[in-house]
Structure formats: C-alpha cells, structure tokens
N, CA, C and O atoms as a CHARMM CRD file, in Angstrom:
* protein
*
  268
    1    1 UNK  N      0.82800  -1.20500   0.00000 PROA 1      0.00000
    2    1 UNK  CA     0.00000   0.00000   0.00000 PROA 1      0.00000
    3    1 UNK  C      0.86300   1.25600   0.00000 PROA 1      0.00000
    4    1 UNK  O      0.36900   2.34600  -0.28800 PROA 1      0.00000
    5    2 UNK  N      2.20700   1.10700   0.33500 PROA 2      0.00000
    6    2 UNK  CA     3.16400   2.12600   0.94500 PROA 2      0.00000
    7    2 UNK  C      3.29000   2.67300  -0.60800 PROA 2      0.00000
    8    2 UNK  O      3.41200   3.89700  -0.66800 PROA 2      0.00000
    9    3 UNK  N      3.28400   2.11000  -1.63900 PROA 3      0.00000
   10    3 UNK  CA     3.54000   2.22600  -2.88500 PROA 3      0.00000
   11    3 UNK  C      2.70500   3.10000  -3.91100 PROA 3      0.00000
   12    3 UNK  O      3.11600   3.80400  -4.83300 PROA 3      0.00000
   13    4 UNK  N      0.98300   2.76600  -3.33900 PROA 4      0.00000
   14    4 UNK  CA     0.22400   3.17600  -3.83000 PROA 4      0.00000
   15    4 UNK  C      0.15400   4.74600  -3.45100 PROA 4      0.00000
   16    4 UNK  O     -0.15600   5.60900  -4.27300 PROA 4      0.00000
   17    5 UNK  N      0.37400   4.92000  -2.54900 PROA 5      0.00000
   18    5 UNK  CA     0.07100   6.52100  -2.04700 PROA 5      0.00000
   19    5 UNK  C      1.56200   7.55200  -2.70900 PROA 5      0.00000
   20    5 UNK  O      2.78700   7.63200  -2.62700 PROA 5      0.00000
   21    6 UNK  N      0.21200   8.26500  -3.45200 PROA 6      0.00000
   22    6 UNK  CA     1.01500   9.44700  -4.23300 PROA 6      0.00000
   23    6 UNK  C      0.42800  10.95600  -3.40900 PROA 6      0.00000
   24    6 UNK  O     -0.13000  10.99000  -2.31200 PROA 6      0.00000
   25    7 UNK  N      0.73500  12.08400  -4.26800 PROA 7      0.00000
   26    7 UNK  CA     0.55200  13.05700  -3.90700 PROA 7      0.00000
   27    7 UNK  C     -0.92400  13.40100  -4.34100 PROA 7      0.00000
   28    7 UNK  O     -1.18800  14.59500  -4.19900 PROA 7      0.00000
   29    8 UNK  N     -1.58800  12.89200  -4.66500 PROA 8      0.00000
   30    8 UNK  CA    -2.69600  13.16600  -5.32600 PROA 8      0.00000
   31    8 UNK  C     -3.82100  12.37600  -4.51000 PROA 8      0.00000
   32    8 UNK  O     -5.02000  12.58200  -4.69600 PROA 8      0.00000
   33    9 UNK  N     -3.39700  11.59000  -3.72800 PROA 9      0.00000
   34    9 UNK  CA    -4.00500  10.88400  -2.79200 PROA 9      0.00000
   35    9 UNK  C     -4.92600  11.84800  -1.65100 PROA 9      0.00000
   36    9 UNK  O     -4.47400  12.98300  -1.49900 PROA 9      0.00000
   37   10 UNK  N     -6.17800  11.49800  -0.83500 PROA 10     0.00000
   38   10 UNK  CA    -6.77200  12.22700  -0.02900 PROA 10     0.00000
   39   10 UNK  C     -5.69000  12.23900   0.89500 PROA 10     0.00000
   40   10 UNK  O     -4.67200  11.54800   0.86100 PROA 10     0.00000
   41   11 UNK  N     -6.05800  13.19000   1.80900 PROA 11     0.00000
   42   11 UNK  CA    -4.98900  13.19800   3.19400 PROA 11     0.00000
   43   11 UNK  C     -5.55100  12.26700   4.07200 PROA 11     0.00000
   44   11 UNK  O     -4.81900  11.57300   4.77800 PROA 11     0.00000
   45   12 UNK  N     -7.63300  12.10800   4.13500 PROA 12     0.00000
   46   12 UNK  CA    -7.88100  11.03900   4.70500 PROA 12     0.00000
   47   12 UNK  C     -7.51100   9.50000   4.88800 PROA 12     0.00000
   48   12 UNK  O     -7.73400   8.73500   5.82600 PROA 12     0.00000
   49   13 UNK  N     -6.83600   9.30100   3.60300 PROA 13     0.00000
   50   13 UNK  CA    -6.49900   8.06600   2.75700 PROA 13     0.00000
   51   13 UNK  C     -5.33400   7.98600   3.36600 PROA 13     0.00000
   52   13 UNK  O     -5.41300   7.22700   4.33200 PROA 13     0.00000
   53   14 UNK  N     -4.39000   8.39500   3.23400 PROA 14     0.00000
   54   14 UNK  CA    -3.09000   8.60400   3.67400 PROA 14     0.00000
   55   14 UNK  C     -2.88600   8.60100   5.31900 PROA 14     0.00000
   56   14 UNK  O     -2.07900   7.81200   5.81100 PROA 14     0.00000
   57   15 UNK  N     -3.48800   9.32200   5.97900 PROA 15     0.00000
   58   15 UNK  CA    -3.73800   9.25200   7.30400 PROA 15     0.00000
   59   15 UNK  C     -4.11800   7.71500   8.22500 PROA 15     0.00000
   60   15 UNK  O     -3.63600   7.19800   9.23300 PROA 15     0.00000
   61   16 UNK  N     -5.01700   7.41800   7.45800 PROA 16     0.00000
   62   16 UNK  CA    -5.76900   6.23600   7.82900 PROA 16     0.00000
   63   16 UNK  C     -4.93100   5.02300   7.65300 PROA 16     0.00000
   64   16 UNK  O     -4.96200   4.05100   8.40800 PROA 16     0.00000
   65   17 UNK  N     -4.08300   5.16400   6.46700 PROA 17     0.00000
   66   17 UNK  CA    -2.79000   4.14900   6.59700 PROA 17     0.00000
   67   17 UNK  C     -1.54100   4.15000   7.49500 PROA 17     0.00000
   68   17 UNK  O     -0.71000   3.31400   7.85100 PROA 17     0.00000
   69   18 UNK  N     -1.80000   5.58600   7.72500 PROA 18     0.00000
   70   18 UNK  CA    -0.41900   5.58400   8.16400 PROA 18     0.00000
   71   18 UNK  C     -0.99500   5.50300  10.11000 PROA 18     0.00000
   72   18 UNK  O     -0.04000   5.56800  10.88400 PROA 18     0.00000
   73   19 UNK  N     -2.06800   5.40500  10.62300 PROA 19     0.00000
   74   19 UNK  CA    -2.32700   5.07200  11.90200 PROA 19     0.00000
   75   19 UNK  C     -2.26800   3.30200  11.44900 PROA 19     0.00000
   76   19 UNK  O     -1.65500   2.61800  12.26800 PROA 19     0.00000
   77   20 UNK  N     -2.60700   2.86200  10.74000 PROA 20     0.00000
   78   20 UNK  CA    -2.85200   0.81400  10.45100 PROA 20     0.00000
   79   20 UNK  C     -1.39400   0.64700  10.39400 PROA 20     0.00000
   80   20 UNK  O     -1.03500  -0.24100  11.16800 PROA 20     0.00000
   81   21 UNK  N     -0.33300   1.24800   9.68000 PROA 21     0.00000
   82   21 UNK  CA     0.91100   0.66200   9.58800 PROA 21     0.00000
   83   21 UNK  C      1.85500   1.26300  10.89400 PROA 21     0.00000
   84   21 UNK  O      2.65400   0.46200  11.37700 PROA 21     0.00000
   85   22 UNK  N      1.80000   2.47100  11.41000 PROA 22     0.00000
   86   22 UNK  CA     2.58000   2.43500  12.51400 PROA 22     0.00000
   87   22 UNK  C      2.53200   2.73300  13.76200 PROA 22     0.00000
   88   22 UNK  O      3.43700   2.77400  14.59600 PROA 22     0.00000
   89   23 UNK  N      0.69000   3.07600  13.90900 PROA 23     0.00000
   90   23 UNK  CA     0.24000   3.05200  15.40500 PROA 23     0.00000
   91   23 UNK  C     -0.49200   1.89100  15.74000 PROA 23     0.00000
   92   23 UNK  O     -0.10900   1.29500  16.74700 PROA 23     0.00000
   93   24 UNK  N     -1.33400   1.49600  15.20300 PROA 24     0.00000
   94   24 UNK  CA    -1.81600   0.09500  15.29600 PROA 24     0.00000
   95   24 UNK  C     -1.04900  -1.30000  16.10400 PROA 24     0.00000
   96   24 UNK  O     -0.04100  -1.79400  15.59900 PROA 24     0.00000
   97   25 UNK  N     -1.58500  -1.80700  17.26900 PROA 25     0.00000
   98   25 UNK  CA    -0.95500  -2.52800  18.68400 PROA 25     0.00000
   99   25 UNK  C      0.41200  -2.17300  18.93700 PROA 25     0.00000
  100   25 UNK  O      1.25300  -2.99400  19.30400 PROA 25     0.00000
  101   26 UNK  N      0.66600  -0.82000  18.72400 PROA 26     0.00000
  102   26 UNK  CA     1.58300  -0.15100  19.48500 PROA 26     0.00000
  103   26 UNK  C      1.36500   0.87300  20.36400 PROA 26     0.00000
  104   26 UNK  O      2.37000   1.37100  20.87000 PROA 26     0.00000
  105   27 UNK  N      0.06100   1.40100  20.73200 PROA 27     0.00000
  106   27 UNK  CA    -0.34000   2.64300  21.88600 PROA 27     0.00000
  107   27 UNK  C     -1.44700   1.57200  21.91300 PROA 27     0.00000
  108   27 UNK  O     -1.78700   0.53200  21.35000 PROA 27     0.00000
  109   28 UNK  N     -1.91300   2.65600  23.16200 PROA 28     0.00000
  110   28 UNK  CA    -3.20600   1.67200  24.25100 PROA 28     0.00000
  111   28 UNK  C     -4.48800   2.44000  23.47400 PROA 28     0.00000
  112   28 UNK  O     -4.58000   3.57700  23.01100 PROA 28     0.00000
  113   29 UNK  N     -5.25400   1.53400  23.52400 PROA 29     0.00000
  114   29 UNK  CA    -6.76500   1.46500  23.08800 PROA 29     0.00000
  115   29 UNK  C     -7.50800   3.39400  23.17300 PROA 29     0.00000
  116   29 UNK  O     -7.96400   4.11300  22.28300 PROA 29     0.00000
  117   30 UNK  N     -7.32800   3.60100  24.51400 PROA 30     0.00000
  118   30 UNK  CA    -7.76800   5.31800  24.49000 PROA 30     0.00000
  119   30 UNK  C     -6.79100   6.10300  23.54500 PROA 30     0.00000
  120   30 UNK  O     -7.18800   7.21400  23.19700 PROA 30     0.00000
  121   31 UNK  N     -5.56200   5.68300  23.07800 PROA 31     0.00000
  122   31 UNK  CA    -5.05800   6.70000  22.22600 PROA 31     0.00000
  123   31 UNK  C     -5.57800   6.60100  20.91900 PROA 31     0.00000
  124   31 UNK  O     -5.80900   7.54700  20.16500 PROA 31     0.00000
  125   32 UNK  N     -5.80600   4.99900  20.61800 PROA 32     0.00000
  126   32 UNK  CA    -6.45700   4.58100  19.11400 PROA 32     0.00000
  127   32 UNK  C     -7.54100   5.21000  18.92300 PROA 32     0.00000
  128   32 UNK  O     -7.94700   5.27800  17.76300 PROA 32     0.00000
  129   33 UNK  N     -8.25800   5.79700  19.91800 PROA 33     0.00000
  130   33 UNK  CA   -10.04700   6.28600  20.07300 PROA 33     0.00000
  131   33 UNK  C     -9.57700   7.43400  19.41200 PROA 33     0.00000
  132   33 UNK  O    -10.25300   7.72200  18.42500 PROA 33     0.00000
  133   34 UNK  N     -8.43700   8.33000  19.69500 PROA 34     0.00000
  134   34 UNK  CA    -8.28600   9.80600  19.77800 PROA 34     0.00000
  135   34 UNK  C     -7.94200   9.62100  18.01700 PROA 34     0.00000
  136   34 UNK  O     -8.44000  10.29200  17.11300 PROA 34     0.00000
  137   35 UNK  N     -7.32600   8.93000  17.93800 PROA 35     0.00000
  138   35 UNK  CA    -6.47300   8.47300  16.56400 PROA 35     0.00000
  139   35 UNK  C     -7.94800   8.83800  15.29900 PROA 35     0.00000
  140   35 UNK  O     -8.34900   9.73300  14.55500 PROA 35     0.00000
  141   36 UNK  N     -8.30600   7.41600  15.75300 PROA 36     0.00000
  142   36 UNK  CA   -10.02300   7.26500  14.93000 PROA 36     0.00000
  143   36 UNK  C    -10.46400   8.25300  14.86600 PROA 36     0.00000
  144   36 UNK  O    -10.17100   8.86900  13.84200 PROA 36     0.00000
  145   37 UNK  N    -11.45000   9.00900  15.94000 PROA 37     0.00000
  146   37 UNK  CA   -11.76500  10.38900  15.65500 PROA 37     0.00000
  147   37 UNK  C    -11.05500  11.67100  15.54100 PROA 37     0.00000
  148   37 UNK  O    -11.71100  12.71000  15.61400 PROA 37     0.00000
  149   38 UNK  N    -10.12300  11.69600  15.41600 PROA 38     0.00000
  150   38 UNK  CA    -9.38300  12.88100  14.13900 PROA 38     0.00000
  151   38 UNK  C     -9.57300  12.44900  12.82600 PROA 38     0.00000
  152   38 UNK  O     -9.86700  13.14500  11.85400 PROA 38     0.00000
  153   39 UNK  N     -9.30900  10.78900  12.89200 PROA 39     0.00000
  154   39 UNK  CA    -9.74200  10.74900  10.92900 PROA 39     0.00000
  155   39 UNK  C    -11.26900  10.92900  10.72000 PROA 39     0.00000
  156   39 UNK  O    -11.66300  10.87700   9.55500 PROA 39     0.00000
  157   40 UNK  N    -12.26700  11.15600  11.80700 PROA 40     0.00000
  158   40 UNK  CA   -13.55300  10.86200  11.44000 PROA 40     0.00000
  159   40 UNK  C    -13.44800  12.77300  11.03500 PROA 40     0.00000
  160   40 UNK  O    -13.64400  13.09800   9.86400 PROA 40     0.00000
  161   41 UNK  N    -13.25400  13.46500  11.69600 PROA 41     0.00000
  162   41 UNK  CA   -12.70800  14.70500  11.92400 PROA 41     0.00000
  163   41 UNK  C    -12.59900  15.05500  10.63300 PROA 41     0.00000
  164   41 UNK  O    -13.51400  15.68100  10.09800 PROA 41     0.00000
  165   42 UNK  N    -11.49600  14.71300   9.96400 PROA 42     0.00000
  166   42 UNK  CA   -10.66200  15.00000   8.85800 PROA 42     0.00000
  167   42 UNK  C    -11.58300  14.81400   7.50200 PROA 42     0.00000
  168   42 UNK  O    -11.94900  15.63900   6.66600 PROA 42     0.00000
  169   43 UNK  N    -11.84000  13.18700   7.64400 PROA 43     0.00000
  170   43 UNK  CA   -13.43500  13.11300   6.95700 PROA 43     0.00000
  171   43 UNK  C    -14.33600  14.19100   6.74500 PROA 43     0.00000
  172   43 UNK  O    -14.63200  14.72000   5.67300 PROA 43     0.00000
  173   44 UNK  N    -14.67800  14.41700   7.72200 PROA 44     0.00000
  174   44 UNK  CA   -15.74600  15.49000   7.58300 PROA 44     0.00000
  175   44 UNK  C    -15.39000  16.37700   6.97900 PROA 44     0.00000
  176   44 UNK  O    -15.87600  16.46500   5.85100 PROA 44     0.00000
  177   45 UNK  N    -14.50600  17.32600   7.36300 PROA 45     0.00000
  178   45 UNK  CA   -14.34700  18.64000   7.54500 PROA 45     0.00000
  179   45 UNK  C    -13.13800  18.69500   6.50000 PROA 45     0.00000
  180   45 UNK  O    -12.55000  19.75500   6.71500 PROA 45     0.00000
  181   46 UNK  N    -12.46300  17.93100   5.36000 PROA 46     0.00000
  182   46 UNK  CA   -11.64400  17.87800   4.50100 PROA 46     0.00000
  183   46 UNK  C    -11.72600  16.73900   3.85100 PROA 46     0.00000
  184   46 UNK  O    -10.61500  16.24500   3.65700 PROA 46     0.00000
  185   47 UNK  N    -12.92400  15.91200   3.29000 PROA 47     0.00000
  186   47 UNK  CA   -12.61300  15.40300   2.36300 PROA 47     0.00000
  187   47 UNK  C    -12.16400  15.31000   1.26700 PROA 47     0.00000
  188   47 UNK  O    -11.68700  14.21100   0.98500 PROA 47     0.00000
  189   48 UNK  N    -12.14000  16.08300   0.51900 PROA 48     0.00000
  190   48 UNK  CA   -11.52600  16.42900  -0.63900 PROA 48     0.00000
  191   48 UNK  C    -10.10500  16.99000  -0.58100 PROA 48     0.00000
  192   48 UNK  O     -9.56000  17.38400  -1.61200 PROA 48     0.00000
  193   49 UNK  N     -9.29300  17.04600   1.00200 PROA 49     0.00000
  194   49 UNK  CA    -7.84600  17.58500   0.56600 PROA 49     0.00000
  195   49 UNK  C     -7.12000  16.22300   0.55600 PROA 49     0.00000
  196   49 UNK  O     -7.20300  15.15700   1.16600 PROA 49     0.00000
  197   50 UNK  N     -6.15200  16.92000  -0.70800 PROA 50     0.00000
  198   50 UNK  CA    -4.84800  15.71200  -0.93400 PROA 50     0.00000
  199   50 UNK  C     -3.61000  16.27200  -0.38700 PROA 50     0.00000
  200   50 UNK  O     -3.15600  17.36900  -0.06300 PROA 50     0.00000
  201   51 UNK  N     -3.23900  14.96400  -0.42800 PROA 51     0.00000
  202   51 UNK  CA    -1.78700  15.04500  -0.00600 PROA 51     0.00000
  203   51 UNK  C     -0.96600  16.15800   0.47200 PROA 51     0.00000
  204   51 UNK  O     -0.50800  16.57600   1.53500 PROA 51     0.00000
  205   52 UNK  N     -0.98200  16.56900  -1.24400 PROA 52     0.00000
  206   52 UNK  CA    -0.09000  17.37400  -2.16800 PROA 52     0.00000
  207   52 UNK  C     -0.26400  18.81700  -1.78200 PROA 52     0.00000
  208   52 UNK  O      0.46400  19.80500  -1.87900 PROA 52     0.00000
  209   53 UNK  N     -1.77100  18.55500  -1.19700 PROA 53     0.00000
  210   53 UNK  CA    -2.24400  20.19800  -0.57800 PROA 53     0.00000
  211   53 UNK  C     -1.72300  20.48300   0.90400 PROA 53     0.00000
  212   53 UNK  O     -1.22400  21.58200   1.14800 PROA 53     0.00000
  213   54 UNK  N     -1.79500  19.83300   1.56400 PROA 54     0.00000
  214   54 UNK  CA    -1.31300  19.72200   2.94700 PROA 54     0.00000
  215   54 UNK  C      0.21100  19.47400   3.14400 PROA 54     0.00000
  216   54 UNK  O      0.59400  19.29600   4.30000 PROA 54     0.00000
  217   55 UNK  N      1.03200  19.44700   2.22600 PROA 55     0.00000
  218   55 UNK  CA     2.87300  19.55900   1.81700 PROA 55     0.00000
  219   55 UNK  C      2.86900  20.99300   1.56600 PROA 55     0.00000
  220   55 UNK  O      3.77700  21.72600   1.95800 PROA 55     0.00000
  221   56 UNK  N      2.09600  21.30000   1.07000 PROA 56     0.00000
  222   56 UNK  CA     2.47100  23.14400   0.56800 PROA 56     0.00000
  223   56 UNK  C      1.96900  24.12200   1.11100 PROA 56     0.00000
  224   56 UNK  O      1.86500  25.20700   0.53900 PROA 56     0.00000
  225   57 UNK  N      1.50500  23.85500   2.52600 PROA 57     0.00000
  226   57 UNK  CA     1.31900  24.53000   3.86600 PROA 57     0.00000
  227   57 UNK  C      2.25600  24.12400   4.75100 PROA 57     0.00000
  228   57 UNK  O      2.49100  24.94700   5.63600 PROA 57     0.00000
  229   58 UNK  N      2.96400  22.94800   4.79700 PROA 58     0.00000
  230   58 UNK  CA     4.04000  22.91800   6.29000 PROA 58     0.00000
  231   58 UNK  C      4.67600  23.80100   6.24500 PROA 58     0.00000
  232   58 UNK  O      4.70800  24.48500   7.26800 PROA 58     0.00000
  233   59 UNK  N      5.48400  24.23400   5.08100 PROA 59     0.00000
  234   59 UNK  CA     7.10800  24.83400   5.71500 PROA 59     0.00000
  235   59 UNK  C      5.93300  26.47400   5.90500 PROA 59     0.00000
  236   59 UNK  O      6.26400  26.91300   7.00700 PROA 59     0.00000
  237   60 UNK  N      5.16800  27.13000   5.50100 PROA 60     0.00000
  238   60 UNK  CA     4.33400  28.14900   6.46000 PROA 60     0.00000
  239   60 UNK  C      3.77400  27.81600   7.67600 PROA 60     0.00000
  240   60 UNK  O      3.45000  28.81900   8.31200 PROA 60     0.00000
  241   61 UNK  N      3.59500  27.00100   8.10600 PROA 61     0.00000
  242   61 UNK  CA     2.87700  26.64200   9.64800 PROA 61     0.00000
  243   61 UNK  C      4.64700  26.43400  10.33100 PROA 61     0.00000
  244   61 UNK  O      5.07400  27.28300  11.11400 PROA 61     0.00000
  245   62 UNK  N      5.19700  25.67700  10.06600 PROA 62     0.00000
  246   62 UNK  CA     6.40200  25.69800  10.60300 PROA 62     0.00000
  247   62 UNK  C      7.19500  27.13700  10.47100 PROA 62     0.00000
  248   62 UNK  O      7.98400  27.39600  11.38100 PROA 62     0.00000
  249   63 UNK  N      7.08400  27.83200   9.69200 PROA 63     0.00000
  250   63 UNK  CA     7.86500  29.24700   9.71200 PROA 63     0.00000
  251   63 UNK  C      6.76000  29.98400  10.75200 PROA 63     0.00000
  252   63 UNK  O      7.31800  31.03700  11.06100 PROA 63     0.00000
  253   64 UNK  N      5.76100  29.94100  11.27700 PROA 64     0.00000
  254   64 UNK  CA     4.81100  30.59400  12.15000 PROA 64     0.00000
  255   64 UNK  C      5.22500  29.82900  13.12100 PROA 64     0.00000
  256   64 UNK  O      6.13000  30.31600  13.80000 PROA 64     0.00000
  257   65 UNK  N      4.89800  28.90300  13.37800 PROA 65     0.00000
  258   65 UNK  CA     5.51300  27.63400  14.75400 PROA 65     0.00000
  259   65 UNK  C      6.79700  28.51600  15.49900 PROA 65     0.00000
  260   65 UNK  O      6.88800  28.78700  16.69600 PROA 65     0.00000
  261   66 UNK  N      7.75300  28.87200  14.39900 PROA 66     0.00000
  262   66 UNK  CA     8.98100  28.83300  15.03400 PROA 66     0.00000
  263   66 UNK  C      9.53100  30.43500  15.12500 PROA 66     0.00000
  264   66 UNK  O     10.68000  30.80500  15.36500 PROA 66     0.00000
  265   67 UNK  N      8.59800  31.07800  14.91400 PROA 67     0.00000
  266   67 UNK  CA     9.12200  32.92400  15.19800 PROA 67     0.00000
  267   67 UNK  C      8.32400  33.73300  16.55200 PROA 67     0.00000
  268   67 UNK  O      8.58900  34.90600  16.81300 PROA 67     0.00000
C-alpha cells in the first residue's frame, strides 16, 4: 500500500494508513479512540484535501511555529 500513495491521494487516505501501519498494537486502546476520531474529523471537515495540498502549507505553519 506504501507504494500506492502518491501526492494526489486524499490526506484522509493517507492518514488512515499511516495510523494501520505504525500506530496500530503499538499505543493503548484510548489513544487509538483519539487516533479514529481525528480521521472521522478529517473526513468530515476535509474530504476532498490531498496530499499534495497539505505539503504546501508545512514549511508556512512551521515558519509561524517557530518565530
């Protein structure tokens, strides 16, 4: 699946794999809850953003983060 995800991909899509491949029976059950509903979250309230859109806002949230 690691293969399939491009930049053009939802961020929901992408998200949702990336809690199954590297949080998944590695944190306790109440963190998985918190996990789940941010993607239900994200769902909602951004279905339609990709990837590719949410890469070309970090380095501005990080230049605000850090001044």
């Amino acid at each position: 699946m690691l293969n399939e995800i491009t930049n053009n991909n939802y961020f929901h899509t992408y998200y949702k794999h990336w809690i199954t491949v590297y949080k998944e029976g590695a944190i306790r059950d109440f963190t998985m809850k918190k996990y789940i509903m941010a993607l239900k979250w994200i769902e909602q309230l951004a279905p339609n953003l990709k990837l590719c859109e949410v890469k070309s806002y970090l380095p501005a949230i990080a230049k605000r983060l850090c001044s």
